[in-house]
LUMROSE-238904 format. One record per residue (C-alpha): x negated, y negated, z; chain. Coordinates in nm, 2 decimals, padded with zeros to 4 digits, always signed. Each point is the difference from the previous one (the first is absolute). Layout:
N
<atom east="X" north="Y" up="Z" chaine="A"/>
...
END
This chain:
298
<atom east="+00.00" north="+00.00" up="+00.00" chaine="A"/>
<atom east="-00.31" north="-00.25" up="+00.09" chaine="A"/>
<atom east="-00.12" north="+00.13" up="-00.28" chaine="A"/>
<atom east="+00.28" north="-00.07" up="-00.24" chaine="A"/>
<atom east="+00.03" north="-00.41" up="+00.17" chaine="A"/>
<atom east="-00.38" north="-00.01" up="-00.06" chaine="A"/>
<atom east="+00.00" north="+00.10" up="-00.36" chaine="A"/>
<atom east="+00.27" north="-00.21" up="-00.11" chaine="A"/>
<atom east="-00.17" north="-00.33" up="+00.20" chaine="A"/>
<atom east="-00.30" north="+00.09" up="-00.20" chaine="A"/>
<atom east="+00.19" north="+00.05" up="-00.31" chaine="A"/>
<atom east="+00.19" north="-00.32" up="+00.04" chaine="A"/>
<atom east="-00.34" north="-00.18" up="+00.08" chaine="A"/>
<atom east="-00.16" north="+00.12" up="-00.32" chaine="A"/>
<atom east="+00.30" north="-00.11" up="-00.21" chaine="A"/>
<atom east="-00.03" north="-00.33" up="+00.15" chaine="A"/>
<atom east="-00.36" north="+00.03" up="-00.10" chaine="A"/>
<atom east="+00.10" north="+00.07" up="-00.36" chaine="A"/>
<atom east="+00.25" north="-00.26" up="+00.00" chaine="A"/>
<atom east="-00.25" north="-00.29" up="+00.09" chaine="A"/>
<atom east="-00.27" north="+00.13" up="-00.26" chaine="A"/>
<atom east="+00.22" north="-00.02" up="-00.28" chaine="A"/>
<atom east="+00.12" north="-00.31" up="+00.11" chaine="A"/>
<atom east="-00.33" north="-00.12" up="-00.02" chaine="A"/>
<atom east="-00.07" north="+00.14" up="-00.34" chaine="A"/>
<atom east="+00.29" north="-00.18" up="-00.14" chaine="A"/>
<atom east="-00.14" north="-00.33" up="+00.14" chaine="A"/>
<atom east="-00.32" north="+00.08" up="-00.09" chaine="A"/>
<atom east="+00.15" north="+00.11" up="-00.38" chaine="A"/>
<atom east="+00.19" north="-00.33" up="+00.00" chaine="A"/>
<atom east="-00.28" north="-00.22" up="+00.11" chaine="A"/>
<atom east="-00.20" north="+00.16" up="-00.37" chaine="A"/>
<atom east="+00.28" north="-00.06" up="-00.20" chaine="A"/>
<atom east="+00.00" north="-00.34" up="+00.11" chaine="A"/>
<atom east="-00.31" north="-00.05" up="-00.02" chaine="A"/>
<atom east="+00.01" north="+00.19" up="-00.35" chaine="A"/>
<atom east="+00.25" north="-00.29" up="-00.10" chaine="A"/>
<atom east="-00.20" north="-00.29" up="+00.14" chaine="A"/>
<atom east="-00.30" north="+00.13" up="-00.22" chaine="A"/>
<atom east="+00.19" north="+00.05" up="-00.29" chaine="A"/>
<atom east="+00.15" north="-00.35" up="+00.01" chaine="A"/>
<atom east="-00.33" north="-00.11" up="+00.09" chaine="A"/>
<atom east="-00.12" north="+00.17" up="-00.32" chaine="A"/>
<atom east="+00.27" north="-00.17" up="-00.21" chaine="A"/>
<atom east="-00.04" north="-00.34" up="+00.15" chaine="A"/>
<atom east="-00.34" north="+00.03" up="-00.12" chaine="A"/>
<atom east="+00.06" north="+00.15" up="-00.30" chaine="A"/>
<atom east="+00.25" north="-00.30" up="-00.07" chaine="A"/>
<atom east="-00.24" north="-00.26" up="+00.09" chaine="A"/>
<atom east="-00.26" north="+00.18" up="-00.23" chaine="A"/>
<atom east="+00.28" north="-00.02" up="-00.28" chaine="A"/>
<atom east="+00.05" north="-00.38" up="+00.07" chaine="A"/>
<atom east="-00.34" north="-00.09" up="+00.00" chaine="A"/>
<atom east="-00.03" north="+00.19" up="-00.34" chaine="A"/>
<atom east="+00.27" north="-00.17" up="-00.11" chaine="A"/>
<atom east="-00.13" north="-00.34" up="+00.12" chaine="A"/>
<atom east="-00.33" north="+00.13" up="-00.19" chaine="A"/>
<atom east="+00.16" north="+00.06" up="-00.35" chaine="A"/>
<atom east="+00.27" north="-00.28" up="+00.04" chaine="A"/>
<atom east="-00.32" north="-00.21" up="+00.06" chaine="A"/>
<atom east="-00.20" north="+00.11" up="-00.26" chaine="A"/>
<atom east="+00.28" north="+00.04" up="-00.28" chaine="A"/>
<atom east="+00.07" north="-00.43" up="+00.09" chaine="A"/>
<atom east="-00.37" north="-00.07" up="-00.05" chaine="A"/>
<atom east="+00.05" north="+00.20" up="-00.35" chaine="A"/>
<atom east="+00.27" north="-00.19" up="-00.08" chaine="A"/>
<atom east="-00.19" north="-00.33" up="+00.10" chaine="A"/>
<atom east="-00.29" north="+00.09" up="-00.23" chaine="A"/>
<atom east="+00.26" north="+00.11" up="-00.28" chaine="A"/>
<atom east="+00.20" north="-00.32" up="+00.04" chaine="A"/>
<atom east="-00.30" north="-00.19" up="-00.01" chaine="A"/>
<atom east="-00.13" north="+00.20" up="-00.33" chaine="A"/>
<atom east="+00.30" north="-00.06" up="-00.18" chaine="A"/>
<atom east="+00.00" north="-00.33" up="+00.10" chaine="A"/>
<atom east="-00.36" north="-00.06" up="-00.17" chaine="A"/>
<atom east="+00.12" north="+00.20" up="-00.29" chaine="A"/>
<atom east="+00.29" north="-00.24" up="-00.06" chaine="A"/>
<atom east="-00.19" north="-00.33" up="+00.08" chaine="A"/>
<atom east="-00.29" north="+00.15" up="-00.27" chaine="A"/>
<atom east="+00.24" north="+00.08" up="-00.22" chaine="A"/>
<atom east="+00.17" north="-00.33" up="-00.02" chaine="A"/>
<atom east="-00.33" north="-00.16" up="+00.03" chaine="A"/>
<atom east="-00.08" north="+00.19" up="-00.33" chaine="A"/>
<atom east="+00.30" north="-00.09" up="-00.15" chaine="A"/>
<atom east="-00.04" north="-00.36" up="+00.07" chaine="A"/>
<atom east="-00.34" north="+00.05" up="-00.15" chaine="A"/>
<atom east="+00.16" north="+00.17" up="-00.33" chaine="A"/>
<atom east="+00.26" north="-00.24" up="-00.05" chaine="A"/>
<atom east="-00.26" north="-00.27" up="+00.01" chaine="A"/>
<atom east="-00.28" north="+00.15" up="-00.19" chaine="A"/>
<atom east="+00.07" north="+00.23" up="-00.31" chaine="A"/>
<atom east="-00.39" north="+00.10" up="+00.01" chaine="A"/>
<atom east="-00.27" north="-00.23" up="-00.01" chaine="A"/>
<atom east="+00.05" north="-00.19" up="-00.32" chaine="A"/>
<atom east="+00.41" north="-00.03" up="-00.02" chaine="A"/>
<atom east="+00.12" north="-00.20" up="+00.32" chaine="A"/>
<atom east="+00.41" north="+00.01" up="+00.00" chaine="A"/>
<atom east="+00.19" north="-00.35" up="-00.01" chaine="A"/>
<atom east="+00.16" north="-00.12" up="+00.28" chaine="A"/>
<atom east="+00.35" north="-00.12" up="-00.13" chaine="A"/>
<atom east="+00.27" north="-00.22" up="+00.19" chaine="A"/>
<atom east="+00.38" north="+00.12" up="-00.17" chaine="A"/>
<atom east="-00.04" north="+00.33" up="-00.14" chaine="A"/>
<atom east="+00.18" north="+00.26" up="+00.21" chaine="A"/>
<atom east="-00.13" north="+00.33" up="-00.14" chaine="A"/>
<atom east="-00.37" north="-00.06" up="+00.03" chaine="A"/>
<atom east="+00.01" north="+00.42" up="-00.04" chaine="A"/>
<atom east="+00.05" north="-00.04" up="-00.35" chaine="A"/>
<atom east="-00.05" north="-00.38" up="-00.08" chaine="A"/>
<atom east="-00.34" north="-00.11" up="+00.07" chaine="A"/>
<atom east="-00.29" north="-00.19" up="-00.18" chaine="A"/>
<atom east="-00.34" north="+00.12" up="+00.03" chaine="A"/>
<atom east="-00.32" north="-00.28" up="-00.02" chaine="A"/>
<atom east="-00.31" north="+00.24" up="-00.19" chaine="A"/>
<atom east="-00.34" north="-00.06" up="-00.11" chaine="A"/>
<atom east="-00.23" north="+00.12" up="-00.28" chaine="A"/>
<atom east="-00.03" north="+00.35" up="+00.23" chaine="A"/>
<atom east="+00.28" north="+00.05" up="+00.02" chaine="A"/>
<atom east="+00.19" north="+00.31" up="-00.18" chaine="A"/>
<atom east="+00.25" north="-00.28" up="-00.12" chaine="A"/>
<atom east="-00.20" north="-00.21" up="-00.20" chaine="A"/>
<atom east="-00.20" north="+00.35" up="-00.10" chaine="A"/>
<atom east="+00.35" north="+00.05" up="-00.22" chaine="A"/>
<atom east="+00.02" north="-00.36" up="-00.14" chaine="A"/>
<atom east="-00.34" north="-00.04" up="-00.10" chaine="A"/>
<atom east="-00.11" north="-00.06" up="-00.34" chaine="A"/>
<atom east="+00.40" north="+00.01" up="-00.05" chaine="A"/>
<atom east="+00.23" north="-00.28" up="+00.15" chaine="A"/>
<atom east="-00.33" north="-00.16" up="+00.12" chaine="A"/>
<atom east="-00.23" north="-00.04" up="-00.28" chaine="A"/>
<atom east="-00.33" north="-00.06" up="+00.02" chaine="A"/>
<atom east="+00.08" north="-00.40" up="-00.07" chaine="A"/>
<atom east="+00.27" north="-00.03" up="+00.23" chaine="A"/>
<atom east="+00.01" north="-00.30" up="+00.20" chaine="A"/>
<atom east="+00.20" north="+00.08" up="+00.28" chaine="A"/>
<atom east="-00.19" north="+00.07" up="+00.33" chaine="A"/>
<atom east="+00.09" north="+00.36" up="+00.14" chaine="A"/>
<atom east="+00.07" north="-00.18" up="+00.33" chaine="A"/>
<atom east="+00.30" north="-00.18" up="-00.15" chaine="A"/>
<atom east="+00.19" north="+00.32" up="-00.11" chaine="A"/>
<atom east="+00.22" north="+00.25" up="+00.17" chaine="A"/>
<atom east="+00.13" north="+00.37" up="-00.01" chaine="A"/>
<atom east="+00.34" north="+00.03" up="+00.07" chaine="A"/>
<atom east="+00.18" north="+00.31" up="+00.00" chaine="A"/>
<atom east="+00.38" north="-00.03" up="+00.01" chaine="A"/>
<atom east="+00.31" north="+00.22" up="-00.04" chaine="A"/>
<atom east="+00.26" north="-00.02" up="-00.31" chaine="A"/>
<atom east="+00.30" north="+00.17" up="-00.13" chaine="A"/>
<atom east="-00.05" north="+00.10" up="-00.35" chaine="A"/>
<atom east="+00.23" north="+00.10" up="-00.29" chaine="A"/>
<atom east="+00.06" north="+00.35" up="+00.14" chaine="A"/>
<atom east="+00.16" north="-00.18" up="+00.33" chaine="A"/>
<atom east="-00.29" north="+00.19" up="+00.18" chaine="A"/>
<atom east="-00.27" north="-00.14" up="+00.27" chaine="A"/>
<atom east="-00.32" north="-00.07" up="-00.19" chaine="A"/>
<atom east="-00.35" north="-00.17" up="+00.16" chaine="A"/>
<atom east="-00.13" north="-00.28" up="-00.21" chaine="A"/>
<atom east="-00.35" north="-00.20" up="-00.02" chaine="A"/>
<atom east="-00.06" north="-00.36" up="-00.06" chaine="A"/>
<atom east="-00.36" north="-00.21" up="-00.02" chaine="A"/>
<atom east="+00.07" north="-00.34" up="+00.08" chaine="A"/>
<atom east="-00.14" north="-00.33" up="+00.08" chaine="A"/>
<atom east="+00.01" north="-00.03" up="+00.40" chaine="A"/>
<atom east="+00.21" north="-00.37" up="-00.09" chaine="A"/>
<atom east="+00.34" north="+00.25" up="-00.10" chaine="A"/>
<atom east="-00.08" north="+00.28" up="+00.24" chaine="A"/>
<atom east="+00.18" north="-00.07" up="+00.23" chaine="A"/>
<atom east="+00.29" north="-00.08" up="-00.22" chaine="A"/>
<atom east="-00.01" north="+00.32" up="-00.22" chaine="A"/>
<atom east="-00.01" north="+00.23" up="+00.32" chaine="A"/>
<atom east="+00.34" north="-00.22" up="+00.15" chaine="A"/>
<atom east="+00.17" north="-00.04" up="-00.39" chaine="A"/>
<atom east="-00.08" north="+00.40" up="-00.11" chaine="A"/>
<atom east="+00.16" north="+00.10" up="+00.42" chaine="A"/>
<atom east="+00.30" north="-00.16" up="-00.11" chaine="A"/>
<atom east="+00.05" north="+00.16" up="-00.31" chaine="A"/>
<atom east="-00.02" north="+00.31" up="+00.10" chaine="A"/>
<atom east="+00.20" north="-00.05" up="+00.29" chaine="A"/>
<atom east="+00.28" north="-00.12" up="-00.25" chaine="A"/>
<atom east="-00.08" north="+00.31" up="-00.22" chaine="A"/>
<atom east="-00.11" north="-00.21" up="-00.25" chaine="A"/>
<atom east="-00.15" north="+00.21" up="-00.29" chaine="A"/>
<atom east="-00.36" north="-00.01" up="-00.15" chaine="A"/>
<atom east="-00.12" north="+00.28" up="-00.17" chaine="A"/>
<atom east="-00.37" north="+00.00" up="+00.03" chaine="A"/>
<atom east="-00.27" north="-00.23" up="+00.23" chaine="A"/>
<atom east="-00.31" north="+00.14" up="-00.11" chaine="A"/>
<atom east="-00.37" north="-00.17" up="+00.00" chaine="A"/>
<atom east="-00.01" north="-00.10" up="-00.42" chaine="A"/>
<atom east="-00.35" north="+00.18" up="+00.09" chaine="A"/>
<atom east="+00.18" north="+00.32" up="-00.07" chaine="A"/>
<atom east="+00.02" north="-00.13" up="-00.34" chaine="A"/>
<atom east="-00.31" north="-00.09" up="-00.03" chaine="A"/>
<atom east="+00.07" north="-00.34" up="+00.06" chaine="A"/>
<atom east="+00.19" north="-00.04" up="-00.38" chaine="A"/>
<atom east="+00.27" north="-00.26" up="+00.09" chaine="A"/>
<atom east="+00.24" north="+00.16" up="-00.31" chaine="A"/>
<atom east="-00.02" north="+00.34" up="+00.12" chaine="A"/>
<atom east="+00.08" north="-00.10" up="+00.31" chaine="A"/>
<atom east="+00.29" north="-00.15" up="-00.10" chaine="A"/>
<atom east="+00.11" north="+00.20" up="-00.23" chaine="A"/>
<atom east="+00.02" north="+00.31" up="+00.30" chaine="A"/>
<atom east="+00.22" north="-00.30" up="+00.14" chaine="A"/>
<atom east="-00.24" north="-00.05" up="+00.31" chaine="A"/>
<atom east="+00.04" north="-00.28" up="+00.21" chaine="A"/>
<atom east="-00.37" north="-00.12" up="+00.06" chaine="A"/>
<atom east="-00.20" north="-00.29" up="+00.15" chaine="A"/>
<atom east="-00.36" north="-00.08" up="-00.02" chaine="A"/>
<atom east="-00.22" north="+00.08" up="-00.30" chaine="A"/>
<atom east="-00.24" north="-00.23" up="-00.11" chaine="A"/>
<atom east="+00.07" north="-00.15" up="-00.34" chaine="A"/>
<atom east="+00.12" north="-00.25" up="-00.22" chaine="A"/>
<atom east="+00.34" north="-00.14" up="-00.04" chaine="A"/>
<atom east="+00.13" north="+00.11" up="-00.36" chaine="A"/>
<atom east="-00.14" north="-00.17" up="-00.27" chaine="A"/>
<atom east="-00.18" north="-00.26" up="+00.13" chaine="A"/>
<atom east="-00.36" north="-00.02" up="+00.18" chaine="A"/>
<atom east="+00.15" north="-00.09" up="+00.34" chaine="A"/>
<atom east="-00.02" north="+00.23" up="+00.31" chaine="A"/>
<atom east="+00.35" north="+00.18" up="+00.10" chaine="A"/>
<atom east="+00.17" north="-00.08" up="+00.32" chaine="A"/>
<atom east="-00.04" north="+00.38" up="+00.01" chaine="A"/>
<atom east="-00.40" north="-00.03" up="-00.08" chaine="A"/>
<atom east="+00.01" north="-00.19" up="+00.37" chaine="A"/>
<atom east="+00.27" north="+00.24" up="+00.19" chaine="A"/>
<atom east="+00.23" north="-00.25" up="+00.00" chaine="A"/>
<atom east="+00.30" north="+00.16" up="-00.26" chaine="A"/>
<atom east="+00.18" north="+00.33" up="+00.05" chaine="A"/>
<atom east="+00.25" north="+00.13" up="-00.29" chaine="A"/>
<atom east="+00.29" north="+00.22" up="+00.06" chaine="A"/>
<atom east="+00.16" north="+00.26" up="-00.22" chaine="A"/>
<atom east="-00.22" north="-00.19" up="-00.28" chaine="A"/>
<atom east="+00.20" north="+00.25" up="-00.27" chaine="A"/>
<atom east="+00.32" north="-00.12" up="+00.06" chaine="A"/>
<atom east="-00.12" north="-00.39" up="+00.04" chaine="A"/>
<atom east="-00.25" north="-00.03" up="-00.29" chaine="A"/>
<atom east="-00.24" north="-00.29" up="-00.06" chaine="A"/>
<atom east="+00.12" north="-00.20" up="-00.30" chaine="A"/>
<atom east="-00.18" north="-00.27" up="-00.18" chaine="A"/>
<atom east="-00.03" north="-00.11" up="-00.36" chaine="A"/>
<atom east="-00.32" north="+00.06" up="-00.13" chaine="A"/>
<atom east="-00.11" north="-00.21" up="-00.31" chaine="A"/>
<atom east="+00.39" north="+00.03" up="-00.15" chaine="A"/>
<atom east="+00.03" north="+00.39" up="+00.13" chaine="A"/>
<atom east="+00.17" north="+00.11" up="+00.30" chaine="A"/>
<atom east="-00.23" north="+00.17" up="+00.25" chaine="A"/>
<atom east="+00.09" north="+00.27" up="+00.23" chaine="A"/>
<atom east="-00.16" north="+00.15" up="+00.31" chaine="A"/>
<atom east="+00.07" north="+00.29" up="+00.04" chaine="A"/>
<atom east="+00.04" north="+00.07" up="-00.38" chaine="A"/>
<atom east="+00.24" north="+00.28" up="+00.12" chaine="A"/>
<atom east="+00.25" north="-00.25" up="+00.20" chaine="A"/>
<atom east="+00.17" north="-00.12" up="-00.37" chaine="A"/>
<atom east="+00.38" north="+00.11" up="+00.10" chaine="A"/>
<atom east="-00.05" north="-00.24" up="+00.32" chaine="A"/>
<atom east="-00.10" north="-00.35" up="-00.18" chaine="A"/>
<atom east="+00.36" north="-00.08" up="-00.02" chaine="A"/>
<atom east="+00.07" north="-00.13" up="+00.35" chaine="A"/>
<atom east="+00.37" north="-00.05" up="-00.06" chaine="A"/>
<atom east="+00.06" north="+00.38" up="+00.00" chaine="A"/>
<atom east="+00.12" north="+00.19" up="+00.29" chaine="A"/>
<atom east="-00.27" north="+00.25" up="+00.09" chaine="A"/>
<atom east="-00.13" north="+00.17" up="+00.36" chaine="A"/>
<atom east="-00.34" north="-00.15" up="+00.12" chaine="A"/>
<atom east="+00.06" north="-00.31" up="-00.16" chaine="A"/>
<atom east="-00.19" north="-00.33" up="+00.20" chaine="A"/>
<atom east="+00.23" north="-00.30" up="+00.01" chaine="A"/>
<atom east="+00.11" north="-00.27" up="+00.22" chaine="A"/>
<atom east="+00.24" north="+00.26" up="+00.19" chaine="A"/>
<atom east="-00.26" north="+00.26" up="+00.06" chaine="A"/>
<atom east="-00.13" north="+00.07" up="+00.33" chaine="A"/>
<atom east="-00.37" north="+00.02" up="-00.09" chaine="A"/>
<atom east="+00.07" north="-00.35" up="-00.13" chaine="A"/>
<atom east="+00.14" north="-00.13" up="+00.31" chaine="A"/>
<atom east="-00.21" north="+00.11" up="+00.24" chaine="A"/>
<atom east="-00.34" north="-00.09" up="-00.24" chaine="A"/>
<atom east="+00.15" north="-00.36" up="-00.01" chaine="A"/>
<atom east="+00.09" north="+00.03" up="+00.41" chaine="A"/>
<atom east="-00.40" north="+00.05" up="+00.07" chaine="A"/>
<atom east="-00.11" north="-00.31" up="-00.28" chaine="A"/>
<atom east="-00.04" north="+00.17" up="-00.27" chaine="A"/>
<atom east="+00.06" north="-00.10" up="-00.41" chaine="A"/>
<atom east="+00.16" north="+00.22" up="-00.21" chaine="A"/>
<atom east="-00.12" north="+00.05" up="-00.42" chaine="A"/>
<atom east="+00.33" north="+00.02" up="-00.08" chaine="A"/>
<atom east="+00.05" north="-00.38" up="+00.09" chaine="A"/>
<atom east="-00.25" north="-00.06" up="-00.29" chaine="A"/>
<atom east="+00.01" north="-00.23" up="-00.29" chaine="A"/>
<atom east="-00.28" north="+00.12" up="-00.25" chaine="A"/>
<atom east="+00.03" north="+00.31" up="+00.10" chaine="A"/>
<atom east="+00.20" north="+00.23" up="+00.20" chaine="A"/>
<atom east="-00.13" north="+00.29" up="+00.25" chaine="A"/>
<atom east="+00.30" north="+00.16" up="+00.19" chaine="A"/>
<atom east="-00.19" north="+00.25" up="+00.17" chaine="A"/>
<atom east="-00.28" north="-00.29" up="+00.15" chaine="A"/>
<atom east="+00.05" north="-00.18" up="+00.36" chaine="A"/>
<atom east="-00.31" north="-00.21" up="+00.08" chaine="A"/>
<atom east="-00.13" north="-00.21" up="+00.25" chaine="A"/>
END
């Protein structure tokens, strides 16, 4: 019977014993997995702050980039505007481009001032300017305009002028192409050689080129740069010559008579007319001994 109360006291000790160990395991389990937690969010805090300061890194380095592009792109545009600037002023060393004051196209209206190195004067020497021309290269000018020609079509033309009408020519030849105004060639009479009939006769409107008025021993008002003719086919040059009629281009016959009704036809109603007169310009066909429809001088 002592026996019996003894075992179970030692029985109920030992399961008291048991109870407090495994209490103390679980304390001692929770106290790791907490501490298991705090490292692992100690891990990930630094991990984060790691990231961030990556982050900061990259976001810091990608702005510089984008300073230094900024800034390179920047250069490239000033340089290139600089350049252009350059361009528009100088055509290369020997053909300096006008500066002019009422065109608004200066694309595809401009003058150019040239020299004897120039690849310009390379196509009009020994042609338009012959070897006893008077005229100083520094008092003519290139101009390249735009015109509408017989086939209603965009088409570039090409004058040599005296700088006096340049600036004229590049404002007159705007505005007739702007009004669609039709002129079927503007080519340098140096394509042909310089031959005033064969010029006209192509019906080429043309300025300079060096020679003598018709007939007599005088020097043209073309000879100086100072004369342009339009469509010169369908407004000949007439004059009587020693009791014969004279016509230039020989080819222009069926449009002597200035009464008939024909397209291309220079009068007091035409626009080329108007505007020739607007800028101080004379017009042949105002003539008395002779009459030149096709001629506006100045």
């Amino acid at each position: 019977m002592r026996c019996n109360r003894k075992c179970r006291y030692i029985a109920y000790i030992m399961c008291i014993a048991l109870a407090l160990s495994l209490s103390g395991c679980a304390k001692v389990e929770k106290q790791v997995d907490s501490a298991d937690v705090e490292r692992n969010e100690t891990k990930a805090n630094a991990k984060e702050e790691i990231s961030s300061k990556e982050e900061n890194t990259v976001s810091k380095a990608e702005a510089k980039l984008d300073a230094e592009n900024s800034k390179d792109i920047e250069g490239n545009k000033e340089e290139k505007e600089s350049s252009k600037e350059a361009t528009d002023k100088i055509v290369n060393a020997s053909e300096v481009k006008m500066t002019t004051t009422n065109v608004k196209d200066t694309e595809n209206f401009y003058g150019i001032e040239f020299t004897a190195d120039s690849d310009i004067f390379a196509r009009i020497n020994g042609k338009s300017y012959k070897d006893d021309c008077t005229v100083p290269l520094s008092d003519l000018r290139y101009l390249h305009v735009l015109h509408v020609g017989f086939d209603g079509q965009t088409h570039e033309g090409e004058i040599i002028c005296n700088k006096a009408i340049a600036e004229d020519l590049l404002e007159i030849f705007e505005q007739l192409y702007e009004a669609g105004y039709q002129i079927e060639k503007i080519k340098l009479v140096d394509e042909y050689n310089a031959e005033d009939e064969a010029s006209m006769a192509d019906n080429n409107s043309s300025c300079f080129n060096f020679r003598f008025i018709s007939h007599t021993t005088k020097i043209s008002n073309h000879g100086k740069g100072m004369a342009i003719d339009i469509n010169p086919l369908y407004n000949p040059y007439i004059k009587t010559v020693n009791g014969n009629l004279n016509i230039e281009p020989a080819n222009s016959t069926p449009y002597v008579d200035r009464a008939a009704d024909f397209p291309h036809k220079i009068d007091e109603t035409d626009l080329a007319y108007q505007l020739f007169i607007a800028h101080g310009f004379s017009w042949g066909g105002a003539w008395n001994s002779s009459k030149d429809y096709q001629h506006f001088e100045k």
